[in-house]
Phi, psi and omega in degrees: 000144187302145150227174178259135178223179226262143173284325196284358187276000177295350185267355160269310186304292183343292196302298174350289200286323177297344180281330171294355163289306211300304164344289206272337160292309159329281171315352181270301195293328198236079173013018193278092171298292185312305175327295227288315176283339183293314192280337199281324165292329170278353164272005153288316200276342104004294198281326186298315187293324188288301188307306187318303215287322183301325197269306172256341202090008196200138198238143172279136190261198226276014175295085184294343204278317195284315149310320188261339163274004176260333198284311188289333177277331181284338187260028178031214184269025163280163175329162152237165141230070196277319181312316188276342168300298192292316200262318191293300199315303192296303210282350192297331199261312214264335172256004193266331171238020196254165195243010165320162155247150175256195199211152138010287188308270168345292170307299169302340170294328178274329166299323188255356101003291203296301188322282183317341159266304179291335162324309158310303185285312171319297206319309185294294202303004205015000000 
């Protein structure tokens, strides 16, 4: 179930996620793939929470299903990036808990995924 939080508290979910980019950028230059797709996805997932909370008032619990309906309610009949919410949340699961590898290709798409959704998401905040 959703909870509610204080909107001024999205600019700490915000900070979170960029420091889990810089993370996933760092695992990327010294090839730590995996680091690199796991953090990269939590700084999506991050950026998501900080937007939910700006845009409603609400964080998503621990719901992968729930995150995206809340990140689509927050962005009312507006732009989305539910695909990328969706893709961070799957890839998060399948190589962060799992006993899969990620490939090179792969890792870097999501690193530049993450850039491009905090960017998006910064965009919102005015």
């Amino acid at each position: 179930m959703a909870k509610e939080i204080r909107k001024d508290e999205a600019v700490k979910f915000l900070k979170k996620s960029e420091e889990f980019y810089s993370s996933a950028l760092e695992n990327y230059q010294k090839r730590r793939l995996n680091a690199c797709l796991f953090d990269s996805s939590q700084a999506i997932i991050l950026a998501n929470d900080a937007f939910c909370i700006f845009s409603i008032g609400k964080r998503a619990s621990k719901d992968h299903r729930e995150a995206i309906m809340l990140h689509v309610e927050a962005s009312g009949s507006k732009e989305n990036k539910k695909e990328v919410v969706a893709e961070a949340l799957e890839k998060r699961g399948e190589f962060g808990y799992t006993e899969k590898e990620t490939n090179e290709r792969d890792a870097n798409l999501l690193l530049i995924r993450a850039r491009r959704f905090l960017d998006w998401t910064k965009s919102k905040f005015g």
